[in-house]
MMTF fields as JSON, N, C-alpha, C and O atoms, coordinates in Angstrom:
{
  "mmtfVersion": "1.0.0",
  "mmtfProducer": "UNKNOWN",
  "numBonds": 443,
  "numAtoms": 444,
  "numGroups": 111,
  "numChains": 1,
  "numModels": 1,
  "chainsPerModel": [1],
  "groupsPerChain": [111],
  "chainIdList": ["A"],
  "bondAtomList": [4, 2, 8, 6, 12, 10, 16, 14, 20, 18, 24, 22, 28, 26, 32, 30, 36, 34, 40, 38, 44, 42, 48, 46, 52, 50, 56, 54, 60, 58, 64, 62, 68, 66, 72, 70, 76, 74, 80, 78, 84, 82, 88, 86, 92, 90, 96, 94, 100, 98, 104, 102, 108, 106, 112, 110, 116, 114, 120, 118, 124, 122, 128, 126, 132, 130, 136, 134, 140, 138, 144, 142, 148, 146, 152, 150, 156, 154, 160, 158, 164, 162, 168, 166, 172, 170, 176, 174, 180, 178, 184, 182, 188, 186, 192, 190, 196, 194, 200, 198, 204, 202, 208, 206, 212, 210, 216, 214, 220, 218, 224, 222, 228, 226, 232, 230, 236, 234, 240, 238, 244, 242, 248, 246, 252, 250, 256, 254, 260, 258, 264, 262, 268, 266, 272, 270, 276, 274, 280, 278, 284, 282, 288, 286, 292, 290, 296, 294, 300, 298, 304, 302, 308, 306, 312, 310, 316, 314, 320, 318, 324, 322, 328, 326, 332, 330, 336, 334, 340, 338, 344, 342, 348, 346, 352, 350, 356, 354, 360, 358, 364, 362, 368, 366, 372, 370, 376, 374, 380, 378, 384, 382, 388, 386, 392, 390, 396, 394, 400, 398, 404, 402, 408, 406, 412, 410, 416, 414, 420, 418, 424, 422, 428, 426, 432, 430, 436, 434, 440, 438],
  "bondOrderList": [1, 1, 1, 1, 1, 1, 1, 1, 1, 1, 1, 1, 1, 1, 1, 1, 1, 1, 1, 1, 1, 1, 1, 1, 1, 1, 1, 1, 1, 1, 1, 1, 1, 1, 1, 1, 1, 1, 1, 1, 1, 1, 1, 1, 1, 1, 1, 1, 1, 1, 1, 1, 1, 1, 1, 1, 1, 1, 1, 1, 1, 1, 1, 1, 1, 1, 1, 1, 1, 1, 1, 1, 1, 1, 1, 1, 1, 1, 1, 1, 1, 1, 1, 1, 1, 1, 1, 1, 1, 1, 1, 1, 1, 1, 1, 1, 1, 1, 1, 1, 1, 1, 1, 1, 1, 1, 1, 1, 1, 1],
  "groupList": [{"groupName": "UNK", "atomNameList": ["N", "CA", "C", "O"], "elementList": ["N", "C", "C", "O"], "formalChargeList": [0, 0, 0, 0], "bondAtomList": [1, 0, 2, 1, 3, 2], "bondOrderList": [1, 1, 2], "singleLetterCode": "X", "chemCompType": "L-PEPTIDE LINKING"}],
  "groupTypeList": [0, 0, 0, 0, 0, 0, 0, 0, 0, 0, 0, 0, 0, 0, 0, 0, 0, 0, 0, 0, 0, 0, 0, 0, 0, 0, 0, 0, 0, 0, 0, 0, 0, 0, 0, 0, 0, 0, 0, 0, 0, 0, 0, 0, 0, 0, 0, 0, 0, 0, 0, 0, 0, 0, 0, 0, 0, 0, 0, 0, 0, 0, 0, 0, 0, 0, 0, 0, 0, 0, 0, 0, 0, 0, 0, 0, 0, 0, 0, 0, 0, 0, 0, 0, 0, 0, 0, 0, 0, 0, 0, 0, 0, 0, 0, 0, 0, 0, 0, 0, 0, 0, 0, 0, 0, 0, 0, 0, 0, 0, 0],
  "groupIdList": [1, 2, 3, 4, 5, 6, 7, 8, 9, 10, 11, 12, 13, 14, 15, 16, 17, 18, 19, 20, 21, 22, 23, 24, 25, 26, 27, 28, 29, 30, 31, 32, 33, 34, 35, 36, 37, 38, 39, 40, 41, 42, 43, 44, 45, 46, 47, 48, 49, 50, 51, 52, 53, 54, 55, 56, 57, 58, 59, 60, 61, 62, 63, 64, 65, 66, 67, 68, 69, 70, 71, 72, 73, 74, 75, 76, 77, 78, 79, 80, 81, 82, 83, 84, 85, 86, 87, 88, 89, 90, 91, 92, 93, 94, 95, 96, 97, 98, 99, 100, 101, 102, 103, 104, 105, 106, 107, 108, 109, 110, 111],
  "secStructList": [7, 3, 3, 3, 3, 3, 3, 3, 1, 7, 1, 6, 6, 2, 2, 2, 2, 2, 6, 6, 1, 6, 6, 6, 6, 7, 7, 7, 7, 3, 3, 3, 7, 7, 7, 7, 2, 2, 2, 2, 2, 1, 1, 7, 7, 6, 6, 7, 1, 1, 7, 6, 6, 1, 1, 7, 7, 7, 7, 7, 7, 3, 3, 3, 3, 3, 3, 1, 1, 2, 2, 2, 2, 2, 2, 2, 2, 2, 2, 2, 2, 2, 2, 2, 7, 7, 1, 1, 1, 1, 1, 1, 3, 3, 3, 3, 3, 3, 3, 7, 1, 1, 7, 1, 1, 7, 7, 6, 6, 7, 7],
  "xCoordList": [115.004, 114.002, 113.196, 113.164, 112.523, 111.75, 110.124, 109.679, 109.656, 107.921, 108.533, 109.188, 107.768, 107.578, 106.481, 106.113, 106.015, 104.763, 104.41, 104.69, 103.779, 103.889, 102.759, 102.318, 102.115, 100.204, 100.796, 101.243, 100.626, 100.685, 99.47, 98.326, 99.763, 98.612, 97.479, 96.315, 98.685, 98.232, 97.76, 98.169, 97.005, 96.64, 97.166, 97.341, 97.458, 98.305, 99.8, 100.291, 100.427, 101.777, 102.508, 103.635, 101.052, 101.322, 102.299, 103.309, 102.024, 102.808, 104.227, 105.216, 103.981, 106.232, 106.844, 108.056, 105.921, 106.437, 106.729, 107.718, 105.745, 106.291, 107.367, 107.688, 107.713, 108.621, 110.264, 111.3, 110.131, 110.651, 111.624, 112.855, 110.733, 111.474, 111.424, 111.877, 110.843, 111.265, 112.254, 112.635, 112.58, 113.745, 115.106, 116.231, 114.658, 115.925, 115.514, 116.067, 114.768, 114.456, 113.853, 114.152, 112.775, 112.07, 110.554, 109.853, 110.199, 109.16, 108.562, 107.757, 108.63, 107.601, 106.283, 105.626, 105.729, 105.132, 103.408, 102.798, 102.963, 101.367, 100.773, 101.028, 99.805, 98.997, 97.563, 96.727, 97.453, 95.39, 95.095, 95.702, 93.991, 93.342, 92.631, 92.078, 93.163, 92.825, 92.618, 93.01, 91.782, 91.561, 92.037, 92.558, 91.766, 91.755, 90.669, 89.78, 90.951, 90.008, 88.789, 87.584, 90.031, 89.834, 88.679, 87.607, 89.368, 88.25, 87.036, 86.25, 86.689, 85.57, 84.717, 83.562, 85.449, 84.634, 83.838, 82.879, 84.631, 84.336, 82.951, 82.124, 83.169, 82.085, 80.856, 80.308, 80.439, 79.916, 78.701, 78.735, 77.479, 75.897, 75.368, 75.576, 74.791, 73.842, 72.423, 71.551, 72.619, 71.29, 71.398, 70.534, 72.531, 72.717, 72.75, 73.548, 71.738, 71.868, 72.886, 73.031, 73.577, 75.155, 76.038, 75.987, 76.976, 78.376, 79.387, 79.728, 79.438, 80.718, 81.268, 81.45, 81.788, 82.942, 82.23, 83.068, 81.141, 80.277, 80.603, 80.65, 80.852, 81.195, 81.87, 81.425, 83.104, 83.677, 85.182, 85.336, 86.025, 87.346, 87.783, 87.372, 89.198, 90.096, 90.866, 90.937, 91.242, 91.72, 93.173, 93.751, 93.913, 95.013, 95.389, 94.468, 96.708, 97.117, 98.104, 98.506, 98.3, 99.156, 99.959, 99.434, 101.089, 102.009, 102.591, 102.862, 102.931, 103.69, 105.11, 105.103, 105.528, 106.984, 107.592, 107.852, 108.087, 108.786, 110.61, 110.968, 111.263, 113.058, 113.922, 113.604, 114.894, 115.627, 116.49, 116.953, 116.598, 117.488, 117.41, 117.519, 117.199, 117.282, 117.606, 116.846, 118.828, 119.736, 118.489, 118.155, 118.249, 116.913, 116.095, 115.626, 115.716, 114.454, 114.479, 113.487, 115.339, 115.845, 116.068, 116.093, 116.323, 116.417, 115.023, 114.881, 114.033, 112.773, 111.969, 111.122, 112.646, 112.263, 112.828, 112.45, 113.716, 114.542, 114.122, 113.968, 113.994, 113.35, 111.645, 111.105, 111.221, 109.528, 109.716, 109.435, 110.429, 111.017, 110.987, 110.393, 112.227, 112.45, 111.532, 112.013, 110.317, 109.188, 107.873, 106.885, 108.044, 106.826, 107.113, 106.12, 108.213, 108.757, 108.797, 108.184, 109.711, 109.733, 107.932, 106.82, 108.242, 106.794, 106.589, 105.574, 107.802, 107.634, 106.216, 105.291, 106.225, 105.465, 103.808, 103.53, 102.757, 101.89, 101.186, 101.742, 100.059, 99.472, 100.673, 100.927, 101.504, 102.697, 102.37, 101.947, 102.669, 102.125, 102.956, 103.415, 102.84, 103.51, 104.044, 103.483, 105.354, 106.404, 106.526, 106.894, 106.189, 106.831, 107.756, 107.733, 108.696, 109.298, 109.852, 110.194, 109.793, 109.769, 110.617, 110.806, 111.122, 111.589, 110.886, 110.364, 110.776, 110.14, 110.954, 112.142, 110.628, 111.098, 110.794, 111.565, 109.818, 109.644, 108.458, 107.556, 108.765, 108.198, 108.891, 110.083, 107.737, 107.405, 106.854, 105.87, 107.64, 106.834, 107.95, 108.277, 108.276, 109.2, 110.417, 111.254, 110.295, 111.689, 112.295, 111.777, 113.417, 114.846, 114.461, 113.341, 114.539, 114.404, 113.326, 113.293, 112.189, 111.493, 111.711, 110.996, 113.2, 113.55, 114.961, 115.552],
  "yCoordList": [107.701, 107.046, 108.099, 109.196, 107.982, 108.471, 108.08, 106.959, 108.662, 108.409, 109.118, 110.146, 107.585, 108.105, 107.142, 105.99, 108.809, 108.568, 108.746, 109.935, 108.246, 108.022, 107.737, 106.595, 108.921, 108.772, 109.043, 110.109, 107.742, 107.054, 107.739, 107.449, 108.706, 108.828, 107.613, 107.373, 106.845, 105.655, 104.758, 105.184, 103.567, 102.244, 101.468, 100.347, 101.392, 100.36, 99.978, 98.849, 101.192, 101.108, 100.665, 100.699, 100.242, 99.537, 98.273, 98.218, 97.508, 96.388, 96.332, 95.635, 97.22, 97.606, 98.529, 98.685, 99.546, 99.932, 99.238, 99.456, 98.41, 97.572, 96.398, 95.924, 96.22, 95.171, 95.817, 95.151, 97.315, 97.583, 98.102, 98.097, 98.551, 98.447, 97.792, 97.98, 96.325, 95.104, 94.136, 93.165, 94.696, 94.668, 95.211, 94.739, 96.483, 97.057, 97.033, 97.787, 96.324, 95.293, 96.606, 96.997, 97.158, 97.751, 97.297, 97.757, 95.81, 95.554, 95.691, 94.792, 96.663, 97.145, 97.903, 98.449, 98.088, 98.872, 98.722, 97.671, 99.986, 99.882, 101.062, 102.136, 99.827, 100.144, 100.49, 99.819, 101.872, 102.295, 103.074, 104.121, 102.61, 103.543, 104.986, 105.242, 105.644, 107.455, 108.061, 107.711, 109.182, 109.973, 111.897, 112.196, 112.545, 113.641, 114.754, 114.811, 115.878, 116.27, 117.175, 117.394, 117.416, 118.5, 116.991, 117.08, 115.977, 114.499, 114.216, 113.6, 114.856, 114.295, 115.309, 115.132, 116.64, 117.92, 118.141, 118.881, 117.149, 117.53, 116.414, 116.554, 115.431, 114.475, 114.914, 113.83, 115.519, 116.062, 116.501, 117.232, 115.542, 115.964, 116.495, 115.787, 117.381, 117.855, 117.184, 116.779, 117.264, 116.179, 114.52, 113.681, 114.427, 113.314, 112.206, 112.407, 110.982, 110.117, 109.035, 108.739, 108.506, 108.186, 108.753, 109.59, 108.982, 109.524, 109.041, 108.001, 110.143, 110.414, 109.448, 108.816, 108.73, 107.95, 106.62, 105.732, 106.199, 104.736, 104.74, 105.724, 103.183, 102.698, 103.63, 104.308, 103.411, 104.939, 103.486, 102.36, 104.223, 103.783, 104.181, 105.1, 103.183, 103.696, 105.269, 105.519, 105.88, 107.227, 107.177, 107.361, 106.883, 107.285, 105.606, 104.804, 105.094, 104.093, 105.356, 106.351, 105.036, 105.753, 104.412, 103.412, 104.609, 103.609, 104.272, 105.427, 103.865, 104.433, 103.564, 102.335, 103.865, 103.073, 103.635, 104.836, 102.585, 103.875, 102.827, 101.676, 104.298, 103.951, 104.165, 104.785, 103.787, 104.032, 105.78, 106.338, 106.231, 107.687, 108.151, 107.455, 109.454, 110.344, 109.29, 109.064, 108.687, 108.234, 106.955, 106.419, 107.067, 105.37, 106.129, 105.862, 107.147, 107.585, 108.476, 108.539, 109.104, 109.234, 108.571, 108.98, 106.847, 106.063, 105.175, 104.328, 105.436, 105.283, 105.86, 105.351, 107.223, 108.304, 108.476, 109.184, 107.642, 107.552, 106.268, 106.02, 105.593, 104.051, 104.331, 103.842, 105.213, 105.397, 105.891, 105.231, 107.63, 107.726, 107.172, 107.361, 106.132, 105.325, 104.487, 103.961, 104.288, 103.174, 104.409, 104.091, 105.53, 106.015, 107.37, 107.72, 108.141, 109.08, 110.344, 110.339, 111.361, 112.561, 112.875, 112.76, 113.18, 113.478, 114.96, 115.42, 115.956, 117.21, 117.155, 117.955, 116.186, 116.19, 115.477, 114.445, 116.597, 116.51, 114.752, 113.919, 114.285, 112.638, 111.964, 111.512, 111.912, 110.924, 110.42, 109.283, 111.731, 111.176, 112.579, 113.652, 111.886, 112.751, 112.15, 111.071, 112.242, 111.762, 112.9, 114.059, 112.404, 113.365, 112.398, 111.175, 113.165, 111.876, 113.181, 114.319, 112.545, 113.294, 112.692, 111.48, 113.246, 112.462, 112.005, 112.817, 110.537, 110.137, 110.464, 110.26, 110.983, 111.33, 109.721, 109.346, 109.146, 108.209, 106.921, 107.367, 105.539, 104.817, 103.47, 103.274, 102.544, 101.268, 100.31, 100.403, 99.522, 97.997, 98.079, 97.183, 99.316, 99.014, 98.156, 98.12, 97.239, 95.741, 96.671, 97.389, 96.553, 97.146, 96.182, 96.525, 95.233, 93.524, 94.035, 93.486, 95.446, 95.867, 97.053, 97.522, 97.306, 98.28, 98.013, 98.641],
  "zCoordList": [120.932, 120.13, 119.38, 119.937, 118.2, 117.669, 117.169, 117.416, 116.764, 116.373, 115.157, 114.986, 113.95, 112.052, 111.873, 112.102, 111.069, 110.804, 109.698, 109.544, 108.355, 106.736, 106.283, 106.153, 105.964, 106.06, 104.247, 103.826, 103.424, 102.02, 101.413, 101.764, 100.442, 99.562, 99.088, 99.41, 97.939, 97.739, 98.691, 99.771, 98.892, 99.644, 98.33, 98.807, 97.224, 96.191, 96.668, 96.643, 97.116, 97.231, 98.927, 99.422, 99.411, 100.952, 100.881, 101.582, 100.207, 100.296, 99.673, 99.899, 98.9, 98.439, 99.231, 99.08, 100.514, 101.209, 102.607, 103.308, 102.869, 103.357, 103.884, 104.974, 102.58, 102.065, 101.995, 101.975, 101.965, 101.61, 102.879, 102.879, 103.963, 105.537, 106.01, 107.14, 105.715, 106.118, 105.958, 106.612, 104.852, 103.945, 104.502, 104.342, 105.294, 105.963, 107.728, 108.53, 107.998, 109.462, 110.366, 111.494, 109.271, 110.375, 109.907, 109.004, 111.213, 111.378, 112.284, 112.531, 113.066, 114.222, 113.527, 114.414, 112.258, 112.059, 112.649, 112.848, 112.814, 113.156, 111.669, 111.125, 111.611, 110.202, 110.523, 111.128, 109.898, 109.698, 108.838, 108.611, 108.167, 106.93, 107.933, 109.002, 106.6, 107.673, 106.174, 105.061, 106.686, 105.568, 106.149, 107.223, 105.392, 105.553, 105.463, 104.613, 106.773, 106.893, 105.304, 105.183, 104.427, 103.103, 102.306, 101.707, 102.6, 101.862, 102.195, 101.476, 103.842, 104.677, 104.248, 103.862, 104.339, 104.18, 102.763, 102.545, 101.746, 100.265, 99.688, 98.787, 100.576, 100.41, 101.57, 101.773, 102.076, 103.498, 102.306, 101.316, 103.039, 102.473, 103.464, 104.449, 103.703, 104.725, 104.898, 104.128, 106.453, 106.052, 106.192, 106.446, 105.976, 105.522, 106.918, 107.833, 106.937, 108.133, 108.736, 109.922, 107.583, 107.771, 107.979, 107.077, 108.582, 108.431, 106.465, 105.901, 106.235, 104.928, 105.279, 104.238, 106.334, 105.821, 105.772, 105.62, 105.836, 105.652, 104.1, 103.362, 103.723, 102.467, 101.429, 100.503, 101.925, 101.172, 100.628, 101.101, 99.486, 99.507, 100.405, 101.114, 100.568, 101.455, 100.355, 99.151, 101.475, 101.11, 101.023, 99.951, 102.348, 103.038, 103.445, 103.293, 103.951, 105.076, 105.705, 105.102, 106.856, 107.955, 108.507, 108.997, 108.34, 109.087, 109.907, 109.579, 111.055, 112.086, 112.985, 113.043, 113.222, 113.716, 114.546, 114.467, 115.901, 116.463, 116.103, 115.849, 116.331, 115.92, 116.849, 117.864, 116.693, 118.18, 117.758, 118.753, 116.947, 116.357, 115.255, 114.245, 115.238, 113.783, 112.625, 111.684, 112.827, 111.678, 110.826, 109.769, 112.196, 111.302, 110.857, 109.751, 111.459, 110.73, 109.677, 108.95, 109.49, 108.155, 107.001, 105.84, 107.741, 106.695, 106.608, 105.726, 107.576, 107.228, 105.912, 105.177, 105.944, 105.082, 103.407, 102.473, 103.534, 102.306, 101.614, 100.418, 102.595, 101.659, 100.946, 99.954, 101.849, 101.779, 100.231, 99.23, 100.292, 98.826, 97.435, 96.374, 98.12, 97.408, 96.6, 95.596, 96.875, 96.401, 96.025, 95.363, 96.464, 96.592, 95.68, 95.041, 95.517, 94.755, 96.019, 97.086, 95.493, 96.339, 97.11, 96.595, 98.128, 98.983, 99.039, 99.561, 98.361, 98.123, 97.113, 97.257, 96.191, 95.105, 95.389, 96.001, 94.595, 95.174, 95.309, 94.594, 96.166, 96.012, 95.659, 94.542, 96.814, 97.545, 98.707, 98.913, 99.908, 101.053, 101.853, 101.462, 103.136, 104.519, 104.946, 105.135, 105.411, 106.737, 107.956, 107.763, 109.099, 109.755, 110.659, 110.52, 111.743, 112.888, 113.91, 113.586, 115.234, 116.137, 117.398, 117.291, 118.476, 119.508, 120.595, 121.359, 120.818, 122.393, 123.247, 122.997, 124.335, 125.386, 126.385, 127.268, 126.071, 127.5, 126.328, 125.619, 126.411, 125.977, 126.48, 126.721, 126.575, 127.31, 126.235, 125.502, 126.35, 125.599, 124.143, 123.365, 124.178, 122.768, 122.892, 123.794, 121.396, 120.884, 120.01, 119.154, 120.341, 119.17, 118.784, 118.404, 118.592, 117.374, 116.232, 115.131, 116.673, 115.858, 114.684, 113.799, 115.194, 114.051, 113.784, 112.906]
}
C-alpha cells in the first residue's frame, strides 16, 4: 500500500481533480485547506492579536489517498498532471507517495 499526497496550488482546480480520480475509481480521498509555511511567514504582523491565518483565502487543498501499489500511485500522479499541468512547473502543486508498512480501516473499493 501506499500514502499520496497532492497539496494543489490552485483551490479552482479541486473539483476536475477530483472527478478526475474518480473517474479512474479512486474515491477514498481525504480533503484540507493547508497553506505554507513561506505564506504564513509573508503575511506575519508583529504584534498582531489574531493569528495570519484568521480570514485569509484558501491558499493550498491537500488531498490525500491511500493505494494499494506504486503502479496506482503513479497513476494517481499522472491523472493529477493531467488536469493540473507538469508539477515540475512553478504554482501547480506537490505530489509525494510513499509506502505503508501497516494500516487498518483501509477499502480497496476506495481505490
Amino acid at each position: 500500500m501506499f500514502m499520496t499526497v497532492l497539496v494543489l496550488d490552485d483551490p479552482q482546480r479541486l473539483q476536475e481533480v477530483l472527478a478526475a480520480w474518480e473517474k479512474a475509481g479512486i474515491t477514498g480521498v481525504t480533503i484540507f485547506e493547508s497553506t505554507g509555511m513561506r505564506r504564513v511567514r509573508q503575511r506575519y504582523i508583529p504584534m498582531r492579536y489574531v493569528s495570519p491565518l484568521v480570514d485569509r483565502e484558501v491558499d493550498h487543498i491537500t488531498l490525500m489517498a491511500i493505494v494499494p501499489d506504486e503502479e496506482r500511485a503513479q497513476t494517481v500522479l499522472r491523472i493529477a498532471e493531467g488536469v493540473i499541468g507538469d508539477l515540475s512547473e512553478p504554482h501547480t502543486g506537490i505530489f509525494a507517495a510513499w509506502p505503508i508498512t501497516m494500516v487498518k480501516g483501509f477499502r480497496t473499493e476506495d481505490c
